[in-house]
N, C-alpha and C positions, 0 to 999 in steps of 0.2 A: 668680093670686096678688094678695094686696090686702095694699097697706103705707100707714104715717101718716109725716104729721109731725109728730106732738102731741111738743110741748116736754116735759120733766119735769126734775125735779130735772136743785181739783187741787191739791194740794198736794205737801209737798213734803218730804222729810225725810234729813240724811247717816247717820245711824249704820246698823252693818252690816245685811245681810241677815237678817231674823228666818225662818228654816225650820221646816216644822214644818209638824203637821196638826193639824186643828181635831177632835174626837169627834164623833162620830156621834151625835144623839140621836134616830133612829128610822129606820124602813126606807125605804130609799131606792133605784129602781136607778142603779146608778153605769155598767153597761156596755150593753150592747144599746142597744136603744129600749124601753124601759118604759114603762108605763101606770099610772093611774093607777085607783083605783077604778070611777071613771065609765068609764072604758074609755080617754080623752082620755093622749093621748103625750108624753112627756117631749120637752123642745125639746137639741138637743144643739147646742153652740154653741165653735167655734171662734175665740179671740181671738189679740192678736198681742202684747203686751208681758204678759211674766208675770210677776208680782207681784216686786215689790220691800219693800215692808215687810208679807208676811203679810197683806195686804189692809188696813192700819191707814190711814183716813183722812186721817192728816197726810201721807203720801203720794200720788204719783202713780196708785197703787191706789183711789185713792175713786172716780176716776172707773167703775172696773169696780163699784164698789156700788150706782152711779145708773144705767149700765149694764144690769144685771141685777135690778133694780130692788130691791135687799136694804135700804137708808137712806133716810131722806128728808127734808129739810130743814123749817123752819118754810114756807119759800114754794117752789114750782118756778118754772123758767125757761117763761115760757110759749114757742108757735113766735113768736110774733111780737115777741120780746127781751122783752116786758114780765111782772113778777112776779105770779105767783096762788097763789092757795092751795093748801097741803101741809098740814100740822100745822097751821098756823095757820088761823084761816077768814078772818080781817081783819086790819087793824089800822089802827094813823094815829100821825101825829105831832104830838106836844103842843110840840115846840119845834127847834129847829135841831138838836141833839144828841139829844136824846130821843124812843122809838116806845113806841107799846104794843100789842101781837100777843094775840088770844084765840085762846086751844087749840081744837081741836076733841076729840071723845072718841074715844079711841086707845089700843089698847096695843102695848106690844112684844112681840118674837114669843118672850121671855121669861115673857109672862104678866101683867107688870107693868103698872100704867097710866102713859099718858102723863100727866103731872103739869108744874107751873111749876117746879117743886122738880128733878125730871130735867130739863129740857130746861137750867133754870139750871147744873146740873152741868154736860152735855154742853158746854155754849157755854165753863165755865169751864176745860174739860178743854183745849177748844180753843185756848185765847189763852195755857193756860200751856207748851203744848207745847214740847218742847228746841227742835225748829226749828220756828217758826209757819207754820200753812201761809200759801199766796201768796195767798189771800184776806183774810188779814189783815195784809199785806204795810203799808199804811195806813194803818190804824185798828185801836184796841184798843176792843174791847165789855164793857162792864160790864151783865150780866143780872143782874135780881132777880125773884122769884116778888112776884105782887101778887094774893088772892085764889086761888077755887079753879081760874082758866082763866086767868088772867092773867101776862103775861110783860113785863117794863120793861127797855129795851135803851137804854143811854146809850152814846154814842162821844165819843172823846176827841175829836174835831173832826165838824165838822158832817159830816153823811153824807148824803149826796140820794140815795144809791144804797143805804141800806141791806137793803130788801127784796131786791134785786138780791143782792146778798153772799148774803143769807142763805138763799137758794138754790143755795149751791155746794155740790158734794160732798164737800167736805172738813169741813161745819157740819153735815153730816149728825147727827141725833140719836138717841143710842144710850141703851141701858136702863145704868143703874148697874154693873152687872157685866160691862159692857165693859173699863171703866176700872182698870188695876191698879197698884201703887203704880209701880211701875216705871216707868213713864210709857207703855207699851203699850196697845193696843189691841186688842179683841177682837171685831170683830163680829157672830161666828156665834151666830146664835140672842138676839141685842140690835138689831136692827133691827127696823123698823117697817112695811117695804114687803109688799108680795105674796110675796116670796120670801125663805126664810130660809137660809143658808149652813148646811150639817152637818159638809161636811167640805173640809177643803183639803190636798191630799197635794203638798206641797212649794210647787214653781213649775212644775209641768206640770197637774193637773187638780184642778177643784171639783164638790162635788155639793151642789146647794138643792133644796129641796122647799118646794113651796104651803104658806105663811102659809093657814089658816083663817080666822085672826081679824083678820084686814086690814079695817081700818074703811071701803075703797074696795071690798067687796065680792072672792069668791072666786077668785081667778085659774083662766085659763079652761085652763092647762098644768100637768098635775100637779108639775110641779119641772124642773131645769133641768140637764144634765152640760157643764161646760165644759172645753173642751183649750185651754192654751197651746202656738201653736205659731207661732214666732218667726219659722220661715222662709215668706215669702206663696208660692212658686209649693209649698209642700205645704198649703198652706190650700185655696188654688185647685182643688189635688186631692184634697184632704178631699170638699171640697163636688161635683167629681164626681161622685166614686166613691157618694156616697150615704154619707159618713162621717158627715158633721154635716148641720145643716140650714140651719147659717147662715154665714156665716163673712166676719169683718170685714176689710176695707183688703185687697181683692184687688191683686197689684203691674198695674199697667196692661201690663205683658210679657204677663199673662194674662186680662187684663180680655174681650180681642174673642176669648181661645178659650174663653169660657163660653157656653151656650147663652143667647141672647138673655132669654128670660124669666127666668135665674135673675142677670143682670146691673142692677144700680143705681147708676145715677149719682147723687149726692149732692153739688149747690154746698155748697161748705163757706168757713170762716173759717179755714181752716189755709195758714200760710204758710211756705214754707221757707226759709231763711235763711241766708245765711254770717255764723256770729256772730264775731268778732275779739276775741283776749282782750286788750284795754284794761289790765290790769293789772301783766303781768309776759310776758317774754319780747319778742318780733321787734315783736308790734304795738303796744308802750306808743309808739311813735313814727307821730304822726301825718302825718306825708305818708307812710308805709309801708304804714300804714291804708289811705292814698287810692290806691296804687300799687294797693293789693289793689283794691276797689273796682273800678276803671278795669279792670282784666287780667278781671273774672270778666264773663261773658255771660250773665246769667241767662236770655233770651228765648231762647237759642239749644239750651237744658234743653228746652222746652215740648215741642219734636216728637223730638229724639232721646230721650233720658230718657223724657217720660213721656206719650210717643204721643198726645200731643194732649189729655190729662186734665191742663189745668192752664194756667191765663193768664201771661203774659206779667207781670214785676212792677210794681207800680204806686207801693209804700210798703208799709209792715209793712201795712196793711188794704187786699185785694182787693174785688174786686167781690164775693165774699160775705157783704160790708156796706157795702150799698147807698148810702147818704150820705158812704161817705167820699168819695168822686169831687168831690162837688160842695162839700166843704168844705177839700179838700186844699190845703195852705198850701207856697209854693216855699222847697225847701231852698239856704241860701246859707251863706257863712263858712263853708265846706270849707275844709281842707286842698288847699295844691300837691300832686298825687300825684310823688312820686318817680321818676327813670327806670329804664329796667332796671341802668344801671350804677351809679347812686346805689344802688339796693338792693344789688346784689352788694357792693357798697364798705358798705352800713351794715351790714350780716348777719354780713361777714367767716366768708361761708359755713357760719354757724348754719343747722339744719335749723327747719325750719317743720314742727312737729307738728297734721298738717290729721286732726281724726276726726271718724266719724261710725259708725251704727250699724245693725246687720241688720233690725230691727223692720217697716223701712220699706225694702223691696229696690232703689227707687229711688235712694236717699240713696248709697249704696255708688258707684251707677255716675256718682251727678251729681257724687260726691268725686274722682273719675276725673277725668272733666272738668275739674272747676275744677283740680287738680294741675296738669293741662296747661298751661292756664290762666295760671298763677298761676307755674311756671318760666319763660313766654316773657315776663312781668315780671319777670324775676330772682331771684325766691326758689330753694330747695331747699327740696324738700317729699318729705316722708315721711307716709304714710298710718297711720293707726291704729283699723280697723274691728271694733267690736267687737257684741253686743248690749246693748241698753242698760241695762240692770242690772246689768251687769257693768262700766261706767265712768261712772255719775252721778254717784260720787263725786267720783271724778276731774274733771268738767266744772265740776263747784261750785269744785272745791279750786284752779283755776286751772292744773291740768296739761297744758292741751293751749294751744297759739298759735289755732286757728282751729277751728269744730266746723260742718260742714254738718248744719242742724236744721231740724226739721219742728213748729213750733207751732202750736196751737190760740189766735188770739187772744184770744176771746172763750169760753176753757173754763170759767174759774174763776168770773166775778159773770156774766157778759153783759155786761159793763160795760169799754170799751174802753180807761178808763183805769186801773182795777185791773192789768190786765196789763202797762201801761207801768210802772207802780208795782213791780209785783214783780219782772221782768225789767231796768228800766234806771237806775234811781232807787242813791242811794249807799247804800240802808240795804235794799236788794229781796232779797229772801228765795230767787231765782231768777235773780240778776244773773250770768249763767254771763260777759257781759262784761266782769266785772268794772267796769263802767263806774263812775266818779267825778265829775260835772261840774253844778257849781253852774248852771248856765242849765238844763243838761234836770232837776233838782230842782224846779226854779222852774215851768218851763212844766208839769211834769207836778201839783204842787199846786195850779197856777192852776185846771187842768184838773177835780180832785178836790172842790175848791171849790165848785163852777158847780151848781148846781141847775136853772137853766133849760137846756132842753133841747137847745135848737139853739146857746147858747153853749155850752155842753158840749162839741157835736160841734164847733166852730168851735176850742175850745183844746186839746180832745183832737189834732186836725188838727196845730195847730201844736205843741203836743209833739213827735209825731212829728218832724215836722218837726225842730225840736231834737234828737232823737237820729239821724236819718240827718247831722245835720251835721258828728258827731261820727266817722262812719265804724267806730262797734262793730258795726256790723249791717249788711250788705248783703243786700238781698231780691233772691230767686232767680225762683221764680214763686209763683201760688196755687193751692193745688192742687184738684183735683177727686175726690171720695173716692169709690171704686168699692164697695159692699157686694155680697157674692154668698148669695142666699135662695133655697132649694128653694121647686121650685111651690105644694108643700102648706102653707105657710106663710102664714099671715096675720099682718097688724096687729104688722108689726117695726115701731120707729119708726126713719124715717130724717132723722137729727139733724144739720142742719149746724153746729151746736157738738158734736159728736160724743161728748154726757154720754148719750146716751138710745140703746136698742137693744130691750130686752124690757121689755113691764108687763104688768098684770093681762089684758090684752086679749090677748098674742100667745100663739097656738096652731098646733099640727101638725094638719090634717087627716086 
């Protein structure tokens, strides 16, 4: 079996669940293994978080669009962080705030061509969204069409990372009748990429078939059937049994009972986290914060939890990005942590609502833990496990004290301080800490600012730094992300920003 890491192409949004199935508009098989004309097999494909908004980009669903390669941005993420060409073939910057991006020729799997004129909708769709996604967490984009290939992108403050943005999946660029007045989102059969979505039957399965007129030439898999399915040790046995052929985020319980060749490690940028809700309840009190801190062991996660698939913590950025080590800046101005009997006394035996979520089978059992944890510091703790679609709301809306979470730091731009921006910043589109604190505002715009690159990393560094001071976040470990692929399979891409799985290239033998 032969796999890549070619880079390619998350947001975010609360209103309810949109259900619902997309129409079919042509023959597709949705059961067995099907084939395709050429004779070449449908790829079937096991995922773990099932759609949350109907697959609409302003959500945590774009990433399954880059995924399965349905969208695709003006630039992709290349493997090596830096931006290349998608939609666009070039571009540059005429000034601190201003780029200009040429098309290349393109259309959607609508028919329609790619135009400055759609791609200006699309980006416009994006920034007026009810909740913007976390790519735009910092910056508002003003696009104008310039010309028949020409696109003019102004930011309200300077952007050195622009390209970088505009490679997330959530800027993905859809044909005009994606967009309904409503504010909805439609992507099947409005995307660009090699594969075009037909049908979506709820939150458990999708059916795409081969884009023809994919400007990157014909995908080499006649179309794709995907299951959601939430629980990893029935993934794990998906992929035994000969269910699927692929099947993401194996739980490390069953990583070493897979036969060797169908097991992949994957360094990744995914950090897991005790986030503290800073806003309202047990931990608006910071030496309570630091009690917490101090009680949780996150190293001690590494080998029970997650069988040795996962480092040791270091700061919200692991060793699966490599410079932060050597620019990691010392966090000081903590909080006094509190004693066990100070907390029993400040609590007045208030429960501490500790959740987390099924998605990730790990999460559940490291929630276990830290509970333990986190009583022989004197809280009362009450679990609340649920899947995660079923309480995102809830984590935005501030309802829980504490959430054991699993992030992607680098999903949204590549860009480490986008992420700080959306997650810890007072105005973050994704600040589930609730967090409020003029200095981590400060250090993370200094950060935003920086165009040179190794200051960049230098103030991205001390941000962090700035928000571990604060004790909304305590890092657990880094994890290391297990993908399981039949023999017969070629050319998955294995993504440690975990936006990329299938493109024009991957095939069933």
């Amino acid at each position: 079996m032969r796999t890549t890491t070619r880079g390619v192409l998350a947001a975010l949004t609360l209103p309810p669940l949109l259900a619902g199935c997309f129409a079919a508009s042509g023959p597709d098989s949705a059961a067995g293994q099907g084939s395709g004309a050429d004779g070449a097999k449908r790829l079937r494909v096991a995922l773990a978080v099932p759609p949350v908004q109907a697959l609409s980009p302003y959500s945590n669903d774009a990433t399954v669009l880059s995924k399965l390669s349905v969208a695709e941005g003006l630039t992709a993420l290349g493997a090596d962080g830096t931006a290349k060409a998608a939609l666009a073939t070039s571009w540059k910057r005429a000034d601190a705030t201003t780029w200009t991006f040429e098309l290349r020729k393109a259309s959607f799997q609508d028919g329609t061509e790619v135009t400055p004129a759609a791609v200006v909708n699309a980006l416009d769709h994006a920034g007026a969204a009810k909740t913007r996604p976390r790519v735009l967490s910092d910056v508002t984009l003003t696009a104008k069409a310039e010309g028949a290939s020409t696109v003019r992108i102004t930011t309200g403050v300077a952007d050195p990372v622009l390209p970088l943005r505009l490679a997330s999946p959530a800027l993905g660029i859809l044909a005009a009748g994606a967009y309904a007045k409503d504010g909805s989102v439609d992507p099947a059969g409005n995307g660009t990429g090699p594969f075009e979505i037909t049908k979506l039957t709820g939150t458990s399965k999708a059916t795409l078939r081969r884009f023809d007129g994919y400007w990157g030439g014909q995908a080499k898999a006649p179309g794709i059937d995907v299951s959601w399915i939430a629980d990893g040790t029935a993934r794990a046995n998906a992929l035994r049994a000969g269910d699927v052929d692929i099947a993401e985020w194996i739980p490390t319980s069953q990583a070493k009972l897979l036969d060797a060749k169908t097991r992949h490690e994957v360094p990744s940028v995914r950090t897991d986290s005790l986030v503290l809700n800073t806003a309202s309840g047990v931990f608006t009190d910071a030496p309570l914060r630091a009690a917490a801190r101090e009680a949780v062991d996150g190293p001690a996660l590494v080998g029970s939890v997650f069988g040795g698939y996962a480092d040791a913590p270091k700061g919200l950025f692991g060793p699966g990005i490599p410079w932060a080590a050597g620019d990691r800046t010392a966090v000081t101005g903590r909080a006094g942590a509190a004693s066990a009997t100070e907390v029993r006394s400040a609590t007045k035996g208030k429960t501490l609502r500790l959740a987390t979520y099924t998605n990730r089978s790990e999460l559940p059992e490291a929630a276990t833990v830290l509970q333990q944890q986190l009583e022989k510091a004197g809280f009362t703790v009450k679990q609340d496990v649920r899947e995660y679609t079923q309480m995102e709301a809830d984590l935005l809306a501030g309802k829980y004290d504490a959430l054991v979470f699993s992030r992607v730091t680098l999903l949204d731009t590549g860009d480490a301080v986008s992420y700080l921006a959306s997650d810890f910043t007072s105005k973050g589109v994704y600040n589930i800490a609730g967090l409020k604190d003029p200095a981590v505002d400060r250090a993370i715009a200094a950060a935003a600012e920086e165009g040179d690159t190794e200051r960049r990393r230098q103030k991205t560094m001390a941000a962090e730094a700035a928000v571990l001071r604060t004790d909304a976040v305590v890092p657990l470990v880094h994890e290391k992300v297990v993908q399981g692929i039949a023999t017969g399979v070629e050319g998955v891409l294995l993504d440690p920003r975990e936006r990329s799985l299938i493109d024009a290239d991957t095939r069933l033998r």
